[in-house]
C-alpha atoms as an extended CHARMM CRD file, in Angstrom:
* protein
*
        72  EXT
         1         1  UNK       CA              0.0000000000        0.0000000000        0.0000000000  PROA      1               0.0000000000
         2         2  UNK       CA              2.9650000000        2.2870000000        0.8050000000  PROA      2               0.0000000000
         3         3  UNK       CA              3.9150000000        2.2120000000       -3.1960000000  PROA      3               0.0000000000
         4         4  UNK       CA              0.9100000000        3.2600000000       -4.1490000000  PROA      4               0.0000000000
         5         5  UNK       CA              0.3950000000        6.2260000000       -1.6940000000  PROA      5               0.0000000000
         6         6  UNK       CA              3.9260000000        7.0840000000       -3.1770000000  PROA      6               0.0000000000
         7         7  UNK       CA              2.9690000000        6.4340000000       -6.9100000000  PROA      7               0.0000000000
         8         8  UNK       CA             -0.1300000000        8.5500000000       -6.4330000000  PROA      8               0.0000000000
         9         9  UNK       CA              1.7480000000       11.1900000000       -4.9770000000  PROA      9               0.0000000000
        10        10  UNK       CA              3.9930000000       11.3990000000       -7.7270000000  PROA      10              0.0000000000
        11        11  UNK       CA              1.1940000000       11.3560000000      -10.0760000000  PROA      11              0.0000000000
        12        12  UNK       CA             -0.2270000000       14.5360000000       -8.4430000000  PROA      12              0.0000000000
        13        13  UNK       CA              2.5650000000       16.8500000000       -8.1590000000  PROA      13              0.0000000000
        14        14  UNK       CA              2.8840000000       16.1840000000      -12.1260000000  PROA      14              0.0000000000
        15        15  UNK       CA             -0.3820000000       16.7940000000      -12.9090000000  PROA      15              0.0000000000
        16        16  UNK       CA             -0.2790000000       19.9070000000      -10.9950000000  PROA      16              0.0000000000
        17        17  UNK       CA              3.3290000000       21.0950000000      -12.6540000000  PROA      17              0.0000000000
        18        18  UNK       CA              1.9380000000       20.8520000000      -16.4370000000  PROA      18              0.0000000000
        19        19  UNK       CA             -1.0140000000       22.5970000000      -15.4080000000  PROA      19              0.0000000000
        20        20  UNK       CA              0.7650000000       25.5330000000      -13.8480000000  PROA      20              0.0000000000
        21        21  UNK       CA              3.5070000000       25.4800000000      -16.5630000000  PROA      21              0.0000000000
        22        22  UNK       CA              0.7450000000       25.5020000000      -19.4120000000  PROA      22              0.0000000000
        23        23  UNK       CA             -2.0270000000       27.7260000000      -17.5600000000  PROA      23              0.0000000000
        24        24  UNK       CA             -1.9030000000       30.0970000000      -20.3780000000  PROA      24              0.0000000000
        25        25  UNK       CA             -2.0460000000       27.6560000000      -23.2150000000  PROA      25              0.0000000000
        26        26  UNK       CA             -4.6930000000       25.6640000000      -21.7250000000  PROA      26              0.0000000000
        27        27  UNK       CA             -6.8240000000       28.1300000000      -20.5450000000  PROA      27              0.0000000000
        28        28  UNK       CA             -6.7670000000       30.8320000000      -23.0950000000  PROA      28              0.0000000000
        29        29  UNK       CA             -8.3390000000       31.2790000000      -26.0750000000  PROA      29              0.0000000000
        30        30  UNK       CA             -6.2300000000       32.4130000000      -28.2020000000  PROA      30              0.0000000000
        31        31  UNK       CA             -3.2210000000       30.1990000000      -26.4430000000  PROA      31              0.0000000000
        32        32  UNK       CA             -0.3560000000       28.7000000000      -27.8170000000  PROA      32              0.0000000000
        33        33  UNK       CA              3.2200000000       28.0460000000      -27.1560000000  PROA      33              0.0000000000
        34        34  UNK       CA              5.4630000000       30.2000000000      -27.5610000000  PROA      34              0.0000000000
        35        35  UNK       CA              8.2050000000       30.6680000000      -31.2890000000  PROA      35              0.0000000000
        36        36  UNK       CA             11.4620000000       30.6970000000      -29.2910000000  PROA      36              0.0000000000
        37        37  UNK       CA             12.9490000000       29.7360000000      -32.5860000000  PROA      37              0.0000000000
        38        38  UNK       CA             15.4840000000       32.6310000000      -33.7970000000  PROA      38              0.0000000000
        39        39  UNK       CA             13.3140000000       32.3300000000      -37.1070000000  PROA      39              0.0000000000
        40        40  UNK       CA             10.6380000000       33.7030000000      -34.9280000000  PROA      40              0.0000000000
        41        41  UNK       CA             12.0690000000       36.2330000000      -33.5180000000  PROA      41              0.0000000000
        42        42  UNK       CA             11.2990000000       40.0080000000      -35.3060000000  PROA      42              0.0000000000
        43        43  UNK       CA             13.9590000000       41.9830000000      -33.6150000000  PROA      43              0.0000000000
        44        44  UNK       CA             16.4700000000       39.4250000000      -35.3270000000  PROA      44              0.0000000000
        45        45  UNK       CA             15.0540000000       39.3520000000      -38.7790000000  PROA      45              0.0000000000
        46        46  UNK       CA             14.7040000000       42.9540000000      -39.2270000000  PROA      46              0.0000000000
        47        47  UNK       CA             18.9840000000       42.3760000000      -38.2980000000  PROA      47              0.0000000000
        48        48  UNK       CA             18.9350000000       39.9740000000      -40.7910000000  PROA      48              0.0000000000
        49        49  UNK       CA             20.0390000000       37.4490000000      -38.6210000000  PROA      49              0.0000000000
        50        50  UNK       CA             18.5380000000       33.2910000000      -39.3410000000  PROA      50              0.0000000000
        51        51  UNK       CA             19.1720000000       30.3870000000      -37.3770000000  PROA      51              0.0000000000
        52        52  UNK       CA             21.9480000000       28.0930000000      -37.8850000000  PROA      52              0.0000000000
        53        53  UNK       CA             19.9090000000       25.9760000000      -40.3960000000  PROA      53              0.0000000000
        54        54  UNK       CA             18.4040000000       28.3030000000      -42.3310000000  PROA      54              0.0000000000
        55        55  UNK       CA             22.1980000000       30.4150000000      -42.9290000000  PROA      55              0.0000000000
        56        56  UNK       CA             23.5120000000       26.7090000000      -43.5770000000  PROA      56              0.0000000000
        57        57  UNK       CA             21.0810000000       26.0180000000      -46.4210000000  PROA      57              0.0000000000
        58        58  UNK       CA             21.7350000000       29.3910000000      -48.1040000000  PROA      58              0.0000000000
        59        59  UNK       CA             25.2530000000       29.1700000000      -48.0030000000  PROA      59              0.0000000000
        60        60  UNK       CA             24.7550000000       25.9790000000      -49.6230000000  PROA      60              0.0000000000
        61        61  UNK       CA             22.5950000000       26.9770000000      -52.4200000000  PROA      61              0.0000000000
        62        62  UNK       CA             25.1910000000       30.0830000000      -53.1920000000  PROA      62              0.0000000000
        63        63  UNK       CA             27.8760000000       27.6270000000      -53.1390000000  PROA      63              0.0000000000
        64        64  UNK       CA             26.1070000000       25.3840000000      -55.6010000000  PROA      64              0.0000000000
        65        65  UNK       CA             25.5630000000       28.0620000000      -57.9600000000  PROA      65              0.0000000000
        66        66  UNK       CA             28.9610000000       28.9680000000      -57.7290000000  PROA      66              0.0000000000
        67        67  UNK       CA             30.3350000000       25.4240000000      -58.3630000000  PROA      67              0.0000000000
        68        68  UNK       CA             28.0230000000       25.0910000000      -61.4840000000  PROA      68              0.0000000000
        69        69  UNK       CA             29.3060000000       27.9880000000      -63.0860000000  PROA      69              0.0000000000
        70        70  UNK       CA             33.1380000000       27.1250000000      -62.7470000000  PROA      70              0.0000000000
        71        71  UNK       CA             32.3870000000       23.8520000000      -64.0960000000  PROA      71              0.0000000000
        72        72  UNK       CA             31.0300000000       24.8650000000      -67.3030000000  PROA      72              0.0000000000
């Protein structure tokens, strides 16, 4: 019986933790989680700044371009 108080218990206080962490998802209409992705972010783009992936994948594409061009 002492497991289950314990397993009960543990079941609780989680319940209770993604409830407070997603109060304003959940409970709001208009909720959603937040863009924390540097994509997302406006102050960045207007910098010009991307994320690692997205600078990766142009500097790719440039590059391929390039290559194509010597080789002909």
């Amino acid at each position: 019986m002492k497991i289950l108080t314990i397993i009960t218990a543990t079941f609780i206080i989680l319940l209770l933790a993604v409830l407070l962490l997603g109060i304003r998802i959940f409970f709001t209409k208009k909720g959603k989680f937040p863009n924390i992705h540097i994509g997302g972010n406006k102050a960045l783009k207007s910098k010009g700044i991307d994320c690692a992936t997205t600078q990766d994948r142009k500097a790719q594409k440039d590059n391929y371009k390039i290559i194509n061009e010597i080789e002909k």
